[in-house]
PQR file of N, CA, C, O and H, with PARSE charges and radii, in Angstrom:
ATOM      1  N   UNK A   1       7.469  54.610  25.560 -0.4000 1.5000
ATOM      2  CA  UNK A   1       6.451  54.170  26.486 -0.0000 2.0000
ATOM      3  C   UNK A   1       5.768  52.938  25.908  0.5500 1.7000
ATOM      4  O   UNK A   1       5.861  52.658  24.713 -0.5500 1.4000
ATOM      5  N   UNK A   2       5.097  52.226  26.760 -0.4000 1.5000
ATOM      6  CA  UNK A   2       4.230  51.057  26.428 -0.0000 2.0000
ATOM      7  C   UNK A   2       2.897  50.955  26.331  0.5500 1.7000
ATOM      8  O   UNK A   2       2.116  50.153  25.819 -0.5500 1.4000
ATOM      9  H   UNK A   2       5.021  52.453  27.731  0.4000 1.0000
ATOM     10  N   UNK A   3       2.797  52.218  27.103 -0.4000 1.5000
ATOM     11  CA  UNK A   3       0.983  52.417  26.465 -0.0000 2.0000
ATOM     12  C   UNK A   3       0.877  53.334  25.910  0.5500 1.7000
ATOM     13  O   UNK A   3       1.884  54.001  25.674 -0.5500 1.4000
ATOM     14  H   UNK A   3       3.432  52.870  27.519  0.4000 1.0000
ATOM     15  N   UNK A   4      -0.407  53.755  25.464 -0.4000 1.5000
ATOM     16  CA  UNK A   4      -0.924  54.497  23.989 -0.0000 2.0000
ATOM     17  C   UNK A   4      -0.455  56.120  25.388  0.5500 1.7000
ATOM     18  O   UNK A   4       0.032  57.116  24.853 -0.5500 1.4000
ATOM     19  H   UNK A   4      -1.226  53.213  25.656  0.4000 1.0000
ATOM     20  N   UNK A   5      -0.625  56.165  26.690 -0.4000 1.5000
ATOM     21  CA  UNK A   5      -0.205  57.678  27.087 -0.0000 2.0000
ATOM     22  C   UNK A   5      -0.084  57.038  28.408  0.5500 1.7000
ATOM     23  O   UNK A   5      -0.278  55.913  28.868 -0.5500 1.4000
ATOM     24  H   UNK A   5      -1.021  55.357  27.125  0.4000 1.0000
ATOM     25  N   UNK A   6       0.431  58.539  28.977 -0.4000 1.5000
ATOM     26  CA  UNK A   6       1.001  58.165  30.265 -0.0000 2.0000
ATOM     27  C   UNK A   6       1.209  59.394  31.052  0.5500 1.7000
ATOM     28  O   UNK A   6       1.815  60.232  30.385 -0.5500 1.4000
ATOM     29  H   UNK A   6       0.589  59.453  28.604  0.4000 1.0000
ATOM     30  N   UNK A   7       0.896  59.814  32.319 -0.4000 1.5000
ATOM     31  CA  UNK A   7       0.518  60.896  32.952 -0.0000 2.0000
ATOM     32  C   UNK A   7       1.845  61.797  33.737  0.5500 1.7000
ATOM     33  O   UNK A   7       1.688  62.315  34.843 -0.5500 1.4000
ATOM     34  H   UNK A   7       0.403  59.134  32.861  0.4000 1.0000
ATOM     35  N   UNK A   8       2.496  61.836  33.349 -0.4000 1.5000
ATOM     36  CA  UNK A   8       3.778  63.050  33.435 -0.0000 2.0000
ATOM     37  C   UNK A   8       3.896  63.503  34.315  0.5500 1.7000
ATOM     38  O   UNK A   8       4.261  64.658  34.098 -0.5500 1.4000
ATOM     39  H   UNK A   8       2.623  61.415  32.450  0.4000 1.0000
ATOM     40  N   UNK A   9       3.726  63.125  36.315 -0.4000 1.5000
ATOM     41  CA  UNK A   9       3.873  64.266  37.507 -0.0000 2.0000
ATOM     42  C   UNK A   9       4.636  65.103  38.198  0.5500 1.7000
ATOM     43  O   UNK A   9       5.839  64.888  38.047 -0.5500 1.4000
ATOM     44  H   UNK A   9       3.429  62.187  36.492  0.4000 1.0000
ATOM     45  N   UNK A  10       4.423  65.789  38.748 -0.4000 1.5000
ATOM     46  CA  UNK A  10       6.085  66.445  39.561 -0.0000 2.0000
ATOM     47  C   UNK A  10       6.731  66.005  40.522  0.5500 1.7000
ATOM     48  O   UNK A  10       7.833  66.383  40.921 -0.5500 1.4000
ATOM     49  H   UNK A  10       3.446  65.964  38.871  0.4000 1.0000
ATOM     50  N   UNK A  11       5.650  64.683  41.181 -0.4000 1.5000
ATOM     51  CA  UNK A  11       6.534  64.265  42.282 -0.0000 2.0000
ATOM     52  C   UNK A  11       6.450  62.897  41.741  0.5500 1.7000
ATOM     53  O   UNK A  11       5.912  62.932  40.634 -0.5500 1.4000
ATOM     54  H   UNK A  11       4.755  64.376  40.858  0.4000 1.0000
ATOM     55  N   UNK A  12       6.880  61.327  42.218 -0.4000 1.5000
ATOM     56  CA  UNK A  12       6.934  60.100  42.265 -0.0000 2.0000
ATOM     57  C   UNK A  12       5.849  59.557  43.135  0.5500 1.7000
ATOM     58  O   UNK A  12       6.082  58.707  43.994 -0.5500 1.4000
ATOM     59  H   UNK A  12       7.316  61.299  43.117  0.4000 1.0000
ATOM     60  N   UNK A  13       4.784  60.000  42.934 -0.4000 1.5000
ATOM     61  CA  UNK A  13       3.422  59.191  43.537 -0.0000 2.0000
ATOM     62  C   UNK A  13       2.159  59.676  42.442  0.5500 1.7000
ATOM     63  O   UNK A  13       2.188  60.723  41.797 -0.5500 1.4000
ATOM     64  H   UNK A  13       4.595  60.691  42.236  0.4000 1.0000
ATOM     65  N   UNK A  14       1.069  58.669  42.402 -0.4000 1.5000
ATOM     66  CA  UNK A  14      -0.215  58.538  41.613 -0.0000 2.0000
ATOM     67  C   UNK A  14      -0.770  59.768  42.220  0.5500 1.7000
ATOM     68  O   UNK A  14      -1.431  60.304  41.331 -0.5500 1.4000
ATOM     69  H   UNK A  14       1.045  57.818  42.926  0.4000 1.0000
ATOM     70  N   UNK A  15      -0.814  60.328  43.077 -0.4000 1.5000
ATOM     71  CA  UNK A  15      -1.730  61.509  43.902 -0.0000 2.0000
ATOM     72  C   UNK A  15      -1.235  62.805  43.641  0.5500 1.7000
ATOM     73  O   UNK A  15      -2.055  63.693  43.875 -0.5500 1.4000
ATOM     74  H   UNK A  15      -0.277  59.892  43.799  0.4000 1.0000
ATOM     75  N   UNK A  16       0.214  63.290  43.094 -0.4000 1.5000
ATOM     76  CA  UNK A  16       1.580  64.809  42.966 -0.0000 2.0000
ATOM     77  C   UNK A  16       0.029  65.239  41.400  0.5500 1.7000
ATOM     78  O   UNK A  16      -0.794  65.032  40.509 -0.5500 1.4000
ATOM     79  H   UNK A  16       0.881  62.569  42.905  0.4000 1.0000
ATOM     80  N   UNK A  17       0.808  65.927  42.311 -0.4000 1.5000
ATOM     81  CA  UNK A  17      -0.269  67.296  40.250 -0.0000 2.0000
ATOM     82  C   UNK A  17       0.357  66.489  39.198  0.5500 1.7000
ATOM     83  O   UNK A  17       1.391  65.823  39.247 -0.5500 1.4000
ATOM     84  H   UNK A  17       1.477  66.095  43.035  0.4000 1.0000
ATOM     85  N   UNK A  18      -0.537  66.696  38.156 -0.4000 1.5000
ATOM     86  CA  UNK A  18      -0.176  66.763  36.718 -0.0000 2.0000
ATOM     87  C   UNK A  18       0.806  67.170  35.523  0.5500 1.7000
ATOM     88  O   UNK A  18       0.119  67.747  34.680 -0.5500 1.4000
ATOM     89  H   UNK A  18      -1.377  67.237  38.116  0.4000 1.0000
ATOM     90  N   UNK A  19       1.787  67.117  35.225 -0.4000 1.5000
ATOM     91  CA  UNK A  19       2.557  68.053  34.323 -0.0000 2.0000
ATOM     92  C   UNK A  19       1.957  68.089  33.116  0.5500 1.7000
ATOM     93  O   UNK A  19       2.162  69.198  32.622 -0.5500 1.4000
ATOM     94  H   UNK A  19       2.345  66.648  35.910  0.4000 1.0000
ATOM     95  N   UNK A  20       1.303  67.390  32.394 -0.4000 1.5000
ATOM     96  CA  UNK A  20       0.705  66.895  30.913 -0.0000 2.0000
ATOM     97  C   UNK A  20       0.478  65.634  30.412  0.5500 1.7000
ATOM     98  O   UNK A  20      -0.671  65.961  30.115 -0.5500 1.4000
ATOM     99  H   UNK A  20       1.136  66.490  32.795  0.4000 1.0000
ATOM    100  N   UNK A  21       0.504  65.097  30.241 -0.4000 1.5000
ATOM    101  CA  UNK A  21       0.283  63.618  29.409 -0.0000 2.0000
ATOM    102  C   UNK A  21       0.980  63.408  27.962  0.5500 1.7000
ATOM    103  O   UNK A  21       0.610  63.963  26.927 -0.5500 1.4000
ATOM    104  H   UNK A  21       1.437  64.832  30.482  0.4000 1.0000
ATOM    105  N   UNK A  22       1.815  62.708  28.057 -0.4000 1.5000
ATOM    106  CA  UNK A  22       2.604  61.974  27.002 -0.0000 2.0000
ATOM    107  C   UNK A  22       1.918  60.765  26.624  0.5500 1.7000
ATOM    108  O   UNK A  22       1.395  59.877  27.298 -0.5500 1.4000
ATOM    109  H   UNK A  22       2.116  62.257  28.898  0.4000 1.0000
ATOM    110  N   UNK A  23       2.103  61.025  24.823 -0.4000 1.5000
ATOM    111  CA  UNK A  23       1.381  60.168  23.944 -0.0000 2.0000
ATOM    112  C   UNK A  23       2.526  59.163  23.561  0.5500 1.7000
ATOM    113  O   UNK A  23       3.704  59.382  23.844 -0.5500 1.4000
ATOM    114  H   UNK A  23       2.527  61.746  24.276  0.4000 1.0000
ATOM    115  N   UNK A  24       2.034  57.900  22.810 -0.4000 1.5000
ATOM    116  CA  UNK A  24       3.473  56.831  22.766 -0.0000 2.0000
ATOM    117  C   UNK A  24       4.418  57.406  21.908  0.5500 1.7000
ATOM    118  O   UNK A  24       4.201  58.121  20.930 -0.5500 1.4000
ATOM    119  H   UNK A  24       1.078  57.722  22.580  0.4000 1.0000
ATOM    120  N   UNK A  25       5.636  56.973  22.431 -0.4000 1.5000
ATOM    121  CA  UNK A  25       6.821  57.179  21.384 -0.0000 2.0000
ATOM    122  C   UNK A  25       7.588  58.569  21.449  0.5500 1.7000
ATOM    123  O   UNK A  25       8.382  59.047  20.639 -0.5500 1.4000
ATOM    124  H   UNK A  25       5.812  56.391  23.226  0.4000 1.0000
ATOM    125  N   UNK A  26       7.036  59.163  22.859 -0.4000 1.5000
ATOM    126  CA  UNK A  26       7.441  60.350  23.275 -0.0000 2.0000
ATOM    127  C   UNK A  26       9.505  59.798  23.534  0.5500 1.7000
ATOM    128  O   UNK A  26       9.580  58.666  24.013 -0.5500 1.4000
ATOM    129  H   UNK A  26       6.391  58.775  23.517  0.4000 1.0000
ATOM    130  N   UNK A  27      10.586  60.310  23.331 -0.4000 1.5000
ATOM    131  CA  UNK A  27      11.482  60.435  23.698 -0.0000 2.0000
ATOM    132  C   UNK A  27      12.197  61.108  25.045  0.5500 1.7000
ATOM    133  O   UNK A  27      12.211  62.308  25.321 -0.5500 1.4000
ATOM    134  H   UNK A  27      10.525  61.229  22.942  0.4000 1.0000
ATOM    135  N   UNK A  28      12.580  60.401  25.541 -0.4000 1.5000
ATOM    136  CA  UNK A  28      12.709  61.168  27.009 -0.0000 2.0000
ATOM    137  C   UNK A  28      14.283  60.555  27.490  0.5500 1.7000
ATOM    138  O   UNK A  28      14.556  59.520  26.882 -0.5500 1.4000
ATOM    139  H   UNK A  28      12.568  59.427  25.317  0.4000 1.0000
ATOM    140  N   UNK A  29      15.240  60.961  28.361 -0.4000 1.5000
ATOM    141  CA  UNK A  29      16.123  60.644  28.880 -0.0000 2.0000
ATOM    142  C   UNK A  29      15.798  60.103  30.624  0.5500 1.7000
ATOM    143  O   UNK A  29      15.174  60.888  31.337 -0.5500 1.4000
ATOM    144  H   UNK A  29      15.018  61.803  28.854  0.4000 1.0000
ATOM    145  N   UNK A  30      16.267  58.731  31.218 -0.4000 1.5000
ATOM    146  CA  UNK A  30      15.666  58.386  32.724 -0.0000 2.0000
ATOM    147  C   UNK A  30      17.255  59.355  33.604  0.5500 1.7000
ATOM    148  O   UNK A  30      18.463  59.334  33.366 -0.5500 1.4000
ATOM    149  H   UNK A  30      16.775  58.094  30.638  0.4000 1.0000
ATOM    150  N   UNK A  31      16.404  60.090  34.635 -0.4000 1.5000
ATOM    151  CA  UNK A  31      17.900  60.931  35.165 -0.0000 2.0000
ATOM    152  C   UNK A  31      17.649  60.108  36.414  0.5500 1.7000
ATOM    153  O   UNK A  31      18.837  59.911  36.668 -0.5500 1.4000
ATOM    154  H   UNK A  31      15.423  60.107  34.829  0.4000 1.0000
ATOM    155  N   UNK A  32      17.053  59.523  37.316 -0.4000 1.5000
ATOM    156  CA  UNK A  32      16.535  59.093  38.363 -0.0000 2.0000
ATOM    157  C   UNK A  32      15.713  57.901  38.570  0.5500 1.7000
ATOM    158  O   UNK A  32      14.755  57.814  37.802 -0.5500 1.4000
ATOM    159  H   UNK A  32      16.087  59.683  37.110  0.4000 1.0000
ATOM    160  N   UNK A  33      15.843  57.063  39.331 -0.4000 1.5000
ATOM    161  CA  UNK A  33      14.777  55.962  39.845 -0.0000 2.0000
ATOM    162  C   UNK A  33      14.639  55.910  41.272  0.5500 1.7000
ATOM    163  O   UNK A  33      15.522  55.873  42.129 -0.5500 1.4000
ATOM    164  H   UNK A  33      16.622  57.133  39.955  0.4000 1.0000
ATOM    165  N   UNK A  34      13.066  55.914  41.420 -0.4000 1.5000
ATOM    166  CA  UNK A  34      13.309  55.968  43.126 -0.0000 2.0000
ATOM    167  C   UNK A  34      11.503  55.116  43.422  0.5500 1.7000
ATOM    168  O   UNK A  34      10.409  55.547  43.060 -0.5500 1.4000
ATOM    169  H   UNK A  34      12.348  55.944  40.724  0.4000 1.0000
ATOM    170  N   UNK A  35      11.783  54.006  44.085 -0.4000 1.5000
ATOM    171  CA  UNK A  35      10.724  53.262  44.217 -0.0000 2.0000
ATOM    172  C   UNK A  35       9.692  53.069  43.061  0.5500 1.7000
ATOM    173  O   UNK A  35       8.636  53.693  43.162 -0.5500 1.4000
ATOM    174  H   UNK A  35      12.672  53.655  44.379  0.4000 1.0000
ATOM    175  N   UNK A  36       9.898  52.226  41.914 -0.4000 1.5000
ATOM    176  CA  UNK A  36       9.685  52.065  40.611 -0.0000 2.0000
ATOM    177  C   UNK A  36       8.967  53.188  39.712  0.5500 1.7000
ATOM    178  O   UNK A  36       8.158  53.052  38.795 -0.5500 1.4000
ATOM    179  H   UNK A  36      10.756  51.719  41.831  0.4000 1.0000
ATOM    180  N   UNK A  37       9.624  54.535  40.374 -0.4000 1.5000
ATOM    181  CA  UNK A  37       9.451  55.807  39.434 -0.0000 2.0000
ATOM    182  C   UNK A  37      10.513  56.119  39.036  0.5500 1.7000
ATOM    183  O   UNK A  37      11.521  56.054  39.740 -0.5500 1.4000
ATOM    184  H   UNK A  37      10.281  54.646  41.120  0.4000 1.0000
ATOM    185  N   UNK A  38      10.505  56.547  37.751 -0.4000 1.5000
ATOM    186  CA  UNK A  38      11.571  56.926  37.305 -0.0000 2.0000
ATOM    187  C   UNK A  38      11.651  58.831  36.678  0.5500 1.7000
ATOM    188  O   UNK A  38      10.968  59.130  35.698 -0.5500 1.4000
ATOM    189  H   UNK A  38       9.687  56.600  37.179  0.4000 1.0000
ATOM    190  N   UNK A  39      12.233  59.552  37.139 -0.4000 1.5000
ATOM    191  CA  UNK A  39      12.454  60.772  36.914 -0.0000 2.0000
ATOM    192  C   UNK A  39      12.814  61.095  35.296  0.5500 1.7000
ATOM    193  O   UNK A  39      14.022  60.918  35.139 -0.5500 1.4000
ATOM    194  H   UNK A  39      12.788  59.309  37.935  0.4000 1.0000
ATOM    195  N   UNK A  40      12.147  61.516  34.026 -0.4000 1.5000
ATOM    196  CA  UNK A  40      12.792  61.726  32.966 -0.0000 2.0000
ATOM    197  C   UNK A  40      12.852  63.206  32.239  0.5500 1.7000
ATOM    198  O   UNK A  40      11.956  64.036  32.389 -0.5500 1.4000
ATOM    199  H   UNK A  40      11.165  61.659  34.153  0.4000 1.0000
ATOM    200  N   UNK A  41      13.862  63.396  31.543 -0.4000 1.5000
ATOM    201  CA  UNK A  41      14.022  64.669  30.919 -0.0000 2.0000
ATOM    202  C   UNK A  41      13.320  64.577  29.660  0.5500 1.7000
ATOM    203  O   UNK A  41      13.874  63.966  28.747 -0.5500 1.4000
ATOM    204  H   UNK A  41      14.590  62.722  31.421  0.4000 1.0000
ATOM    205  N   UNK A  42      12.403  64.993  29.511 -0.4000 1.5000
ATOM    206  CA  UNK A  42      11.891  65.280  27.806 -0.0000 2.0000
ATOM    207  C   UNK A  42      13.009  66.318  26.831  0.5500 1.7000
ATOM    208  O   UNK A  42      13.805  67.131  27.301 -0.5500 1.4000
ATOM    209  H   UNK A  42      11.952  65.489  30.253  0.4000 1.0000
ATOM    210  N   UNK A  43      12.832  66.070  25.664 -0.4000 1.5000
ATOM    211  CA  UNK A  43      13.617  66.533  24.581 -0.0000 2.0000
ATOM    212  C   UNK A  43      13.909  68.183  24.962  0.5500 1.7000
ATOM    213  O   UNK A  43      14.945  68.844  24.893 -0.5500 1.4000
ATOM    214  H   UNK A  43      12.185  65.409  25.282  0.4000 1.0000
ATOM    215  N   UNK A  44      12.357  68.583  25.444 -0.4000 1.5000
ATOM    216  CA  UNK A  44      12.699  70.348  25.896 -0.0000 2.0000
ATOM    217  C   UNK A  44      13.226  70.376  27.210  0.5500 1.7000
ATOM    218  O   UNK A  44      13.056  71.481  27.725 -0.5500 1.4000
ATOM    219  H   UNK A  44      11.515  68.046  25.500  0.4000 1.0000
ATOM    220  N   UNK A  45      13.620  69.819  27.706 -0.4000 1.5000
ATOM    221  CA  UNK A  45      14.064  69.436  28.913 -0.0000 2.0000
ATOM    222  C   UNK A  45      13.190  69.427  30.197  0.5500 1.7000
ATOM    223  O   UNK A  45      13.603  69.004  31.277 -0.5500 1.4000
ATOM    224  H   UNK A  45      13.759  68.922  27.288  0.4000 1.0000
ATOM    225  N   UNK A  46      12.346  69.768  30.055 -0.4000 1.5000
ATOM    226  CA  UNK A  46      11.418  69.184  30.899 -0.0000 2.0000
ATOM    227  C   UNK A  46      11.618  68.152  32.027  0.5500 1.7000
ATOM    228  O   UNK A  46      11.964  67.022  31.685 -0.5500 1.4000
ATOM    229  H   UNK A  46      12.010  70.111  29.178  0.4000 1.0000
ATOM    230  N   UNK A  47      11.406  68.463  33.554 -0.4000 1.5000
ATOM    231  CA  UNK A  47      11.639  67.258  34.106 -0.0000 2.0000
ATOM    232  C   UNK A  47      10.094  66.894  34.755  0.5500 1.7000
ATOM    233  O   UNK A  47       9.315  67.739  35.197 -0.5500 1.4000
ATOM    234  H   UNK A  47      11.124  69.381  33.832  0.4000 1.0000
ATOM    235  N   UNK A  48       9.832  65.287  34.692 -0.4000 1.5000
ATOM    236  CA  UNK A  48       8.580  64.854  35.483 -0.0000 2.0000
ATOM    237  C   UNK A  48       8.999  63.468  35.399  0.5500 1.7000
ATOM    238  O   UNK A  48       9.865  62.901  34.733 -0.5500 1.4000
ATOM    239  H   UNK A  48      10.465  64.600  34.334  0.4000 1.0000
ATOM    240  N   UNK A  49       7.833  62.931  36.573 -0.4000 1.5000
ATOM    241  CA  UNK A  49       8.158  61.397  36.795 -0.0000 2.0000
ATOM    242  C   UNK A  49       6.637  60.710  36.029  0.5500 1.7000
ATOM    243  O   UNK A  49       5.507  61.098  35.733 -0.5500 1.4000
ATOM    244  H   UNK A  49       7.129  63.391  37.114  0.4000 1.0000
ATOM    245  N   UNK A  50       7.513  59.393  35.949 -0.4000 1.5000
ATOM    246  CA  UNK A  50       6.595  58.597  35.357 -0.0000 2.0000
ATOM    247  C   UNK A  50       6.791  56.925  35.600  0.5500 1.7000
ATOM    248  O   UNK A  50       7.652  56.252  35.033 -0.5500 1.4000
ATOM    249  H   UNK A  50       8.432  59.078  36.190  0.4000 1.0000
ATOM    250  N   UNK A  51       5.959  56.495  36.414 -0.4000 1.5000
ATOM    251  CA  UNK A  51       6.140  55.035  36.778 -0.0000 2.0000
ATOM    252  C   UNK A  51       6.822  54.229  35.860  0.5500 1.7000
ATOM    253  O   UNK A  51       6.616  54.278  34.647 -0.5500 1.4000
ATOM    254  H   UNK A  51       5.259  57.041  36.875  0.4000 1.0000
ATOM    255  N   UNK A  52       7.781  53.349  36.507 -0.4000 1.5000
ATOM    256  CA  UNK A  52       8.700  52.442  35.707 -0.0000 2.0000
ATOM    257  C   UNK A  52       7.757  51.671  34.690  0.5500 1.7000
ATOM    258  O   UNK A  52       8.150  51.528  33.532 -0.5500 1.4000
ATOM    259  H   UNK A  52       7.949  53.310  37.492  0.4000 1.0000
ATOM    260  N   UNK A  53       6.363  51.104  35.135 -0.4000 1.5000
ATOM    261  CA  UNK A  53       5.724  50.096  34.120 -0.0000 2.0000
ATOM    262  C   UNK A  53       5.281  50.671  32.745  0.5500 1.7000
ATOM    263  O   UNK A  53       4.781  49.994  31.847 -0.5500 1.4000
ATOM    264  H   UNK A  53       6.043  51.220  36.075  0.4000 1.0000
ATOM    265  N   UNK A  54       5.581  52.278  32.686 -0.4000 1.5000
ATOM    266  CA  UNK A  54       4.883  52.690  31.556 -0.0000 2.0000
ATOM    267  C   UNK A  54       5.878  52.633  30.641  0.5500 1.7000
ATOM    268  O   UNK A  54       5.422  52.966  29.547 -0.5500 1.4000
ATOM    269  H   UNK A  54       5.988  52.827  33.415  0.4000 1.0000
ATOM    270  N   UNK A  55       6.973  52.377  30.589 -0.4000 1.5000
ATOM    271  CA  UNK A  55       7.907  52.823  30.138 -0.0000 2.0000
ATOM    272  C   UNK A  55       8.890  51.633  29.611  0.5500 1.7000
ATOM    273  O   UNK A  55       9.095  50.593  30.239 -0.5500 1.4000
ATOM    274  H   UNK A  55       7.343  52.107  31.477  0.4000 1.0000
ATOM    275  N   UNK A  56       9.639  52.067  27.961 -0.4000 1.5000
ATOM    276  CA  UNK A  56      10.437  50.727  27.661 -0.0000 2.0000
ATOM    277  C   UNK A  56      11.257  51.519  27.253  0.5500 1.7000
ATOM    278  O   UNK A  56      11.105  52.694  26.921 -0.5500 1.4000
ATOM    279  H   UNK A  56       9.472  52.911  27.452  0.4000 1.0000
ATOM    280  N   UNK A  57      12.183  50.867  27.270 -0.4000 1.5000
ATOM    281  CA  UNK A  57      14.164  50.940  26.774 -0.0000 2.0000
ATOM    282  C   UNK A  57      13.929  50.736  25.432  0.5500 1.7000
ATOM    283  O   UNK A  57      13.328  49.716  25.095 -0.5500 1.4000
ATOM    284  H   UNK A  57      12.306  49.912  27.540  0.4000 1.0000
ATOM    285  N   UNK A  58      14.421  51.790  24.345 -0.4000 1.5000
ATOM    286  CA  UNK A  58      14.871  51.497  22.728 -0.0000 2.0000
ATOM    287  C   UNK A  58      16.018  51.808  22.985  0.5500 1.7000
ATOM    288  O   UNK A  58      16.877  51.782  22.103 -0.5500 1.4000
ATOM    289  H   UNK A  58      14.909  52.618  24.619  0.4000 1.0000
TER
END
């Protein structure tokens, strides 16, 4: 991620519930993109979306 956190939801909009908040440098896999959200799997597999701008490619 590119900022210090970033808000983890269940659906692809600013308004869907909460899943948790990810701190930087969280590892995640992108399974999905759909109108500059991108769907990712966390390490426990976890799935939630998180806007494309928060987010960078290593």
């Amino acid at each position: 991620m590119i900022q210090k956190s970033a808000i983890l939801r269940i659906a692809p909009d600013e308004t869907s519930q909460e899943i948790q908040t990810l701190q930087e440098g969280v590892k995640m896999e992108q399974v999905e993109n759909l109108d500059g959200w991108w769907q990712v799997r966390l390490e426990n597999g976890e799935l939630g979306w998180l806007p494309e701008a928060v987010m960078e490619r290593i």
